[in-house]
C-alpha positions in Angstrom: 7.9 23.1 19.8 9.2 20.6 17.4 12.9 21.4 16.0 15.8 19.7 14.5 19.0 21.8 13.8 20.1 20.1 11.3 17.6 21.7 8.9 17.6 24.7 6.6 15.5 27.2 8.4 12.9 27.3 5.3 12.3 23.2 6.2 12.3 23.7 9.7 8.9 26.4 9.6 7.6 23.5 7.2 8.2 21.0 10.5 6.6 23.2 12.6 3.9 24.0 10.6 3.3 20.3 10.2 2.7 19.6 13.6 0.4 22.6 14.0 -1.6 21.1 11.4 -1.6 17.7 13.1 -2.3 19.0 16.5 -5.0 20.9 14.8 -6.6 17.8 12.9 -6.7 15.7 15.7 -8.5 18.5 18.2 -11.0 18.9 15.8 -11.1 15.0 13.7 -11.2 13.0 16.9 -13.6 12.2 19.9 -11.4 14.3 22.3 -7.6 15.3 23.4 -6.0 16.0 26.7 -2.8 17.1 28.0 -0.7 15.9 31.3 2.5 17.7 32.5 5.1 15.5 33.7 4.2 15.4 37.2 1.0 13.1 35.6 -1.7 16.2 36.0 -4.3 16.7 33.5 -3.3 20.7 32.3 -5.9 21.0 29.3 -8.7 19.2 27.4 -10.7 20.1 24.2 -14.0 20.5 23.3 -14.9 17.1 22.1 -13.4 15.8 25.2 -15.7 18.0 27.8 -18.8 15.6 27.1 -17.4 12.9 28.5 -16.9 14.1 32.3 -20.4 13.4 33.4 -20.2 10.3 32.7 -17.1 10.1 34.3 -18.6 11.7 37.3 -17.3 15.6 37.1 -20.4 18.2 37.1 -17.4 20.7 36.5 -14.1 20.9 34.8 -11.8 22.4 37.5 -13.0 18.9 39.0 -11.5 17.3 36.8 -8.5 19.3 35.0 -5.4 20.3 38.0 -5.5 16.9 39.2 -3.3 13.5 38.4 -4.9 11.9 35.6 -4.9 8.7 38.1 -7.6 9.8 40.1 -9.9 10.9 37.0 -9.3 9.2 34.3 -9.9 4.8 35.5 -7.6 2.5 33.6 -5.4 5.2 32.2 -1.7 4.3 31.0 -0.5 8.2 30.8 1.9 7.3 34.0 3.3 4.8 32.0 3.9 6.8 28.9 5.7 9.4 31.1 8.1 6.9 33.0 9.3 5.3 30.2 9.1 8.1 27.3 7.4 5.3 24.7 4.6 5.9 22.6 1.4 3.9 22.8 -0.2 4.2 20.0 -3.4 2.0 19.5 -4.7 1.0 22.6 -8.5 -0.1 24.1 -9.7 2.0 27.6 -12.4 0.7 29.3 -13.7 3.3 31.9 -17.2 4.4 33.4 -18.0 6.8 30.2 -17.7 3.9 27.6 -14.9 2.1 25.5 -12.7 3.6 23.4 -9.5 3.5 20.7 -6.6 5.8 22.4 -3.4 6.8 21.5 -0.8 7.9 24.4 2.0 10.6 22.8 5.0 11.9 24.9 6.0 15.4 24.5 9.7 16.3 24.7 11.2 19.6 25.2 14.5 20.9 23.1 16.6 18.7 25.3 14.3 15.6 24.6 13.3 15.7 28.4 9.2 14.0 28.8 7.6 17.4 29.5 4.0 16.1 29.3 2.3 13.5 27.4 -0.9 13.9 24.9 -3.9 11.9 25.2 -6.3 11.5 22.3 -9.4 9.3 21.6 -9.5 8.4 18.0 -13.1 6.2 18.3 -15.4 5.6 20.8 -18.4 2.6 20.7 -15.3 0.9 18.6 -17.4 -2.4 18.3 -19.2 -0.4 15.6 -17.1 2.4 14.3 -13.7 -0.4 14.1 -16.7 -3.1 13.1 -14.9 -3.8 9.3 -11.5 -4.4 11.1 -12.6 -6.6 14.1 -14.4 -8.9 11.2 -11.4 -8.9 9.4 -9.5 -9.7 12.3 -11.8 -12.3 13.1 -11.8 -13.8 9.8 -7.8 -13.9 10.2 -7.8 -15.8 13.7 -10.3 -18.2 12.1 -7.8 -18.9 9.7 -5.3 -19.4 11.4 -7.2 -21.9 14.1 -7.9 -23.9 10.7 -4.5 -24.3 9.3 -3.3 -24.9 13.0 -6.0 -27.6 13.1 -4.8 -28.8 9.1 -1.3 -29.0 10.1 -1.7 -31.1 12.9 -4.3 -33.7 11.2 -1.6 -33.9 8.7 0.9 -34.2 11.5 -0.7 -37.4 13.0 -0.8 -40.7 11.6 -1.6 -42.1 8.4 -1.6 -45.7 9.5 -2.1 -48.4 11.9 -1.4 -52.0 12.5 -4.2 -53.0 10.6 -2.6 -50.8 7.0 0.3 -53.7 7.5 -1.3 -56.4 5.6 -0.8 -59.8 6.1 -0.8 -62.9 8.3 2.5 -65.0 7.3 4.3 -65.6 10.5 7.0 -63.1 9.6 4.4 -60.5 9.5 2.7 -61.8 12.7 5.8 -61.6 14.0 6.9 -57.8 13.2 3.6 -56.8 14.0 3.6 -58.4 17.7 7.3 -56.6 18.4 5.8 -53.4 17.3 3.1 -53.4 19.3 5.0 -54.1 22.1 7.4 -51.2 21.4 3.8 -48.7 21.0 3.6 -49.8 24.9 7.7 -48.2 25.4 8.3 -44.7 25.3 12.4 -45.6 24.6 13.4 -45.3 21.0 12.8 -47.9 18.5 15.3 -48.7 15.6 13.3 -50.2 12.3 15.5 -52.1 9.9 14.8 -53.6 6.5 15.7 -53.4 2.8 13.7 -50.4 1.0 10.4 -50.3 0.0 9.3 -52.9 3.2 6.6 -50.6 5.1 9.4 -49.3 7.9 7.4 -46.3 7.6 4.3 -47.5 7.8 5.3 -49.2 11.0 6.6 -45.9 12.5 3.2 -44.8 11.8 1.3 -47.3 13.2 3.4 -48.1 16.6 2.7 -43.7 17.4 -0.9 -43.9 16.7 -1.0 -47.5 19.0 1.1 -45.4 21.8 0.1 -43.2 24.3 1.2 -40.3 22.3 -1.1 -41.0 19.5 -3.1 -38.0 20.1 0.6 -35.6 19.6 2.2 -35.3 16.3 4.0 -37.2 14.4 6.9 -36.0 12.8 9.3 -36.9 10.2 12.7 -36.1 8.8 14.2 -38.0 5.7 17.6 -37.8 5.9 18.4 -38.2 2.2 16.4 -35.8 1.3 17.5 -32.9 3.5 20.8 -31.1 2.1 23.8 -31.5 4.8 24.2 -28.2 5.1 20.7 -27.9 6.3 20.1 -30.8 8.8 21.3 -28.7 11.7 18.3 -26.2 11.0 15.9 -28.7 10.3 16.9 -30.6 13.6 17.4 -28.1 16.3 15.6 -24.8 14.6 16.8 -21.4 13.7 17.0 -18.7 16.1 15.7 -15.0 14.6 18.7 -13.3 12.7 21.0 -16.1 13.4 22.5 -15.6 9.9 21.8 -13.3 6.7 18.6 -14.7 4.7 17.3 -16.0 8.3 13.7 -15.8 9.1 13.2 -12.3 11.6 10.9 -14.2 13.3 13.1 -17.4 13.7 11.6 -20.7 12.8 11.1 -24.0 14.8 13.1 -27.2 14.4 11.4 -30.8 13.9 12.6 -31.7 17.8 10.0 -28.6 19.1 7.4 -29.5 16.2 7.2 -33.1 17.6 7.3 -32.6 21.3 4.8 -34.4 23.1 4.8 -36.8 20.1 6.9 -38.8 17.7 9.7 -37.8 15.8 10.6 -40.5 12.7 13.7 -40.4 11.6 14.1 -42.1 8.4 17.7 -43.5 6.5 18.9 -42.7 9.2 22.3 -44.8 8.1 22.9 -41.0 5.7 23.7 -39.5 8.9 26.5 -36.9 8.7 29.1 -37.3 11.1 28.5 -33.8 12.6 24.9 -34.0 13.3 24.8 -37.5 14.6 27.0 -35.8 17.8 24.4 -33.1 18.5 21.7 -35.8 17.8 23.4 -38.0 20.7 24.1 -34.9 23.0 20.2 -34.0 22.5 18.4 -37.6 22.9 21.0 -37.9 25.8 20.1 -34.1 27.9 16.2 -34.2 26.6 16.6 -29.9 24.9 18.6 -28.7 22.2 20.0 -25.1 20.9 18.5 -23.7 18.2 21.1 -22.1 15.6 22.4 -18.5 16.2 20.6 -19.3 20.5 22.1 -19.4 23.3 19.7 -20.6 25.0 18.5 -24.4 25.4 15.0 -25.2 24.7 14.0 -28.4 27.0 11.8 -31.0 24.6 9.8 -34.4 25.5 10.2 -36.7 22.1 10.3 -40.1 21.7 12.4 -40.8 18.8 11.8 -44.0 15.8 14.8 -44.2 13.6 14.3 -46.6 10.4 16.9 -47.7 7.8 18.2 -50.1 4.8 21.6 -49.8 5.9 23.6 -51.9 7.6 24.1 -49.6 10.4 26.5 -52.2 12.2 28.8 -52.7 9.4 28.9 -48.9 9.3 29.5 -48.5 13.0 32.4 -51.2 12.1 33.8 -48.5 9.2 33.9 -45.7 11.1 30.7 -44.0 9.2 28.5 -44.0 12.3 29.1 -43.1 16.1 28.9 -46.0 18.2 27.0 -44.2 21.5 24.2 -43.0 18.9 23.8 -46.6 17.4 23.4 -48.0 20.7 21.4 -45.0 22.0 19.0 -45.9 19.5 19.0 -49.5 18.8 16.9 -50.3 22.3 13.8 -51.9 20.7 15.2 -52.8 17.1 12.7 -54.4 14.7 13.5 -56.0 11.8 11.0 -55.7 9.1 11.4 -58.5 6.5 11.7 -58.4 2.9 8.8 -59.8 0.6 10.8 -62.5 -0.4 9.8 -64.1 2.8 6.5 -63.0 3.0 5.3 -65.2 0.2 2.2 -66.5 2.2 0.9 -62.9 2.0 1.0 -62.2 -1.6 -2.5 -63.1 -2.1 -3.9 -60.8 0.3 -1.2 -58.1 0.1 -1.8 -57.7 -4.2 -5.5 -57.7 -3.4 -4.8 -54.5 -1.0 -2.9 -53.1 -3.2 -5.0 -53.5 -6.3 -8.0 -52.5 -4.2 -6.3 -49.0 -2.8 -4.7 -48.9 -7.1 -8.4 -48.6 -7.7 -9.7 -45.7 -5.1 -6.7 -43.4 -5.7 -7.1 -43.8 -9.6 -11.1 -44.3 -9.9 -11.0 -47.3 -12.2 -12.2 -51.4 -11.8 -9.9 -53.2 -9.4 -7.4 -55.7 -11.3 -8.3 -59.6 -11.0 -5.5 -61.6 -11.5 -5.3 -65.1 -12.8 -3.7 -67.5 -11.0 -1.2 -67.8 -13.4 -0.3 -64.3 -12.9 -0.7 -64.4 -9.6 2.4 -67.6 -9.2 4.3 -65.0 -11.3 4.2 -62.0 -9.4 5.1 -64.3 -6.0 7.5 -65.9 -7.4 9.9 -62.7 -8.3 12.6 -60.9 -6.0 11.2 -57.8 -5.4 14.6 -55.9 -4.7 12.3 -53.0 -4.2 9.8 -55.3 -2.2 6.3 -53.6 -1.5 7.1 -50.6 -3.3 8.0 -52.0 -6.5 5.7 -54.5 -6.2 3.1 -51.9 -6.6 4.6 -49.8 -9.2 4.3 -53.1 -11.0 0.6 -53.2 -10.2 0.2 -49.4 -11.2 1.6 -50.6 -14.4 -1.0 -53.6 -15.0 -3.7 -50.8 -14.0 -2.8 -48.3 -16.8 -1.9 -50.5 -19.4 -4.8 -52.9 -19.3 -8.1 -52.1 -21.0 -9.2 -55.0 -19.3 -9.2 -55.5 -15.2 -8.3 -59.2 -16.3 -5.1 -59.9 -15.6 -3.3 -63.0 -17.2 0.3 -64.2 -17.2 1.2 -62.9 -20.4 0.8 -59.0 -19.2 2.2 -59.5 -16.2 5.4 -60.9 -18.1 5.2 -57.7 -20.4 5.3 -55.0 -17.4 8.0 -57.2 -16.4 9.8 -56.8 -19.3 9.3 -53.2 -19.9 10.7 -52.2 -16.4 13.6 -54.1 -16.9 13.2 -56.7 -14.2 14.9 -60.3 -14.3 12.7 -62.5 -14.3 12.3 -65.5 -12.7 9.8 -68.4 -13.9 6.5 -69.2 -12.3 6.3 -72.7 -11.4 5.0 -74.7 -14.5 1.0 -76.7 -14.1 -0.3 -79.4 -16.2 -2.7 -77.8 -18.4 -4.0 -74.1 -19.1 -4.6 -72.2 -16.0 -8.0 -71.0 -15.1 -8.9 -67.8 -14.8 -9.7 -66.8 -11.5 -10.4 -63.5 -9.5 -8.3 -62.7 -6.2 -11.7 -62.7 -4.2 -13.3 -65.8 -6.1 -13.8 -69.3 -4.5 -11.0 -72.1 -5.1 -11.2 -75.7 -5.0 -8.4 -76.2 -2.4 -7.0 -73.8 0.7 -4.7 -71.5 -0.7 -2.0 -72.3 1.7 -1.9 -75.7 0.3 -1.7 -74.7 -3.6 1.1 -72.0 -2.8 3.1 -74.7 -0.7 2.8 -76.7 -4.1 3.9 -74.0 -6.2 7.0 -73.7 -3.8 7.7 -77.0 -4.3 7.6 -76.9 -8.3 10.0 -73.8 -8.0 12.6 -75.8 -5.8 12.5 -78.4 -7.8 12.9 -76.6 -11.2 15.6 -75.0 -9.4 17.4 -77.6 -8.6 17.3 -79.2 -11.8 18.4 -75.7 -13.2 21.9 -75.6 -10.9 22.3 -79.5 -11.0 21.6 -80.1 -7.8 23.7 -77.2 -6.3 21.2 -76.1 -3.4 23.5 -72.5 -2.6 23.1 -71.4 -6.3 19.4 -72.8 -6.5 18.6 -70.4 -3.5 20.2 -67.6 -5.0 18.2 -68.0 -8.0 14.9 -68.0 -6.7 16.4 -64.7 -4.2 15.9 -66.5 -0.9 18.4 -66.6 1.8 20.3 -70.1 2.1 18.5 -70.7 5.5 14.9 -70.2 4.0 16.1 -72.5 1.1 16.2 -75.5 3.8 13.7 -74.7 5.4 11.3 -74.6 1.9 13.4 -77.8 1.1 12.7 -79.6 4.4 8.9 -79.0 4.2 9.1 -80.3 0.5 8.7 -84.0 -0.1 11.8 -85.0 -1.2 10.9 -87.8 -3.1 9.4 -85.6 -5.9 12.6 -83.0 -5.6 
């Protein structure tokens, strides 16, 4: 009998009444109902339960009720429900008279002592009567199999070596270390100004390594809020602090394991997470927040920035054992500046992938444009270079592109210029893809020639402030000059 002291006796006949009622609905709205006692013997069964013993191989029912459950009943988790006092309340029970939906109820006497345990089948031939929720079911698991597979298509790479355009020895050069470093499974530092494809590389080197086929995972340092790094990093366990996920939620070390994990500026490092970033490449598993418990990881770790992490090593701003933890295979990715042998190629790309995203005619630019475009700084390098581009694209009702619109974008985005190299005469208009008269290498090594000379004129002969107004390192100045006839200059 059901009772609880602490209510008015009016609400406690109201209780007991209840479960009357229920005990009364079930007998008569299920499939069938038995009782055990607590030393696991079946004591009573209904009506709707009685058709079930042939099958189950009892011609009579004193064969079946007065003995353990056990022995008559195959599969059956009544024992269990006894032992521990815990309600199972859907289950599936496969036996000789058929499948069926069960639910396992302990019974408790004033004293909450298990007393006995009730037994009731809610459905049988549940692949028909449960058919709208196993489809739903279904449907769900399917779901959740194709966001699995979403998430990690997204989680692979976007690029290879082949997305890094160009063939100037510099890029030759920073695409042969990579590729070497794809062959390595010890961390990899990438280090150039913004906006040089450091990203791209990280790409490219885990879809050339033997991880390709594991994800690829990145965290951007400035764009993740101190305060929240930690999580990011190492996860969160459940409940580890108010507002916290019940369930807990995984950290970018256990997303990428097995695969790659790209750490990018990493020179924004705060102190704090740089030492459990050290302790955790160093002992291979980490400790999720609000855990106590380390969770081993396999990860090989690419780290990119535009800082100059030595000079911050030097100030104090970054740990010394992490900076030489990770600079084992460090690449340095150069700026455009001295890429100019791949500007032809590299503005074709660019126009040419302009044009997919945005649907319209690729740009052709003059060659007037063309000398231009090569011969600015590019502080943002790639990057800006293409926002430049992008510019050209929306601005232009014609995929023309001359001098004169170039010098406009220019303009409007507020960059300082620096001249093309003059020619004698107008310039003709020529596509990026059309034929020329002579190799290309040959009329760009003339048009760096022009631009050292009018550079020199421009400082008076002073060849430091002539480099720094064409935004070329001193040491590329020679080596332009020494290739130059001299003569002319």
């Amino acid at each position: 009998m059901i009772r609880d002291d602490r209510l008015p006796r009016d609400a406690q006949s109201i209780l007991e009444l209840a479960a009357r009622s229920m005990f009364e609905l079930f007998a008569n709205a299920s499939e069938g109902m038995m009782l055990v006692d607590r030393h696991e013997k079946v004591v009573w069964i209904n009506d709707q339960y009685r058709r079930f013993l042939p099958a189950l191989g009892f011609e009579r029912e004193s064969d079946f009720v007065g003995h353990p459950v056990s022995s008559v009943v195959q599969n059956t988790q009544m024992h269990q429900v006894l032992a521990t006092g815990k309600p199972i309340l859907i289950d599936l029970l496969s036996n000789k008279a058929g499948t069926f939906v069960v639910s396992r109820i302990p019974l408790r006497d004033d004293g909450g002592e298990v007393i006995g345990v009730l037994g009731i089948v809610l459905f049988d031939h549940p692949e028909t009567t449960l058919q709208p929720l196993i489809a739903k079911f279904a449907r769900l698991e399917q779901d959740l199999s194709d966001a699995r597979r979403e998430l990690a298509s997204r989680r692979r790479s976007k690029y290879t070596f082949a997305s890094f355009v160009g063939s100037s020895a510099a890029a030759l050069e920073v695409k042969r270390q990579a590729r070497r470093a794809a062959l390595s499974n010890s961390p990899v530092l990438l280090l150039g100004e913004t906006g040089t494809g450091k990203e791209l590389l990280a790409h490219a080197i885990h879809a050339a390594s033997s991880r390709a086929g594991q994800p690829l995972v990145s965290v951007n340092m400035a764009a993740v809020p101190d305060t929240l790094l930690e999580a990011e990093f190492f996860g969160v366990a459940p409940g580890a602090y108010t507002g916290a996920d019940k369930k807990g939620r995984d950290g970018k070390f256990k997303l990428a394991d097995g695969g790659t994990l790209f750490l990018d500026e990493l020179g924004d490092m705060p102190p704090a997470v740089q030492v459990k970033l050290l302790r955790a490449l160093q002992e291979g598993e980490i400790e999720p927040l609000g855990s106590n418990k380390l969770v081993q990881f396999d990860v090989r770790v690419v780290a990119a920035t535009s800082r100059e992490l030595a000079q911050l090593v030097q100030d104090g701003r970054f740990r010394e054992d992490l900076y030489y933890r990770l600079n084992v295979l460090p690449i340095r990715v150069p700026p455009l500046r001295e890429r100019q042998d791949d500007f032809p190629v590299l503005i074709e790309a660019l126009c040419e992938d302009i044009a997919a995203r945005g649907g319209g005619s690729q740009l052709e630019l003059d060659t007037a444009a063309l000398a231009l475009l090569t011969a600015q700084v590019w502080r943002g390098n790639i990057r800006e270079l293409r926002n430049v581009l992008e510019q050209l694209a929306l601005r232009s009702d014609n995929p023309h592109i001359g001098a004169e619109q170039v010098r406009a974008v220019l303009n409007a985005a507020g960059m300082s210029m620096v001249a093309a190299p003059l020619r004698a005469g107008p310039a003709p208009v020529v596509a990026l893809d059309a034929e020329v008269l002579r190799p290309l290498p040959e009329q760009i090594a003339e048009l760096e020639q022009r631009a050292i000379a009018q550079a020199l004129s421009r400082t008076g002969g002073n060849r430091a402030a002539a480099a720094r107004l064409l935004g070329i390192s001193r040491a590329s100045f020679y080596d332009k000059l020494g290739a130059a006839d001299v003569s002319e200059i």
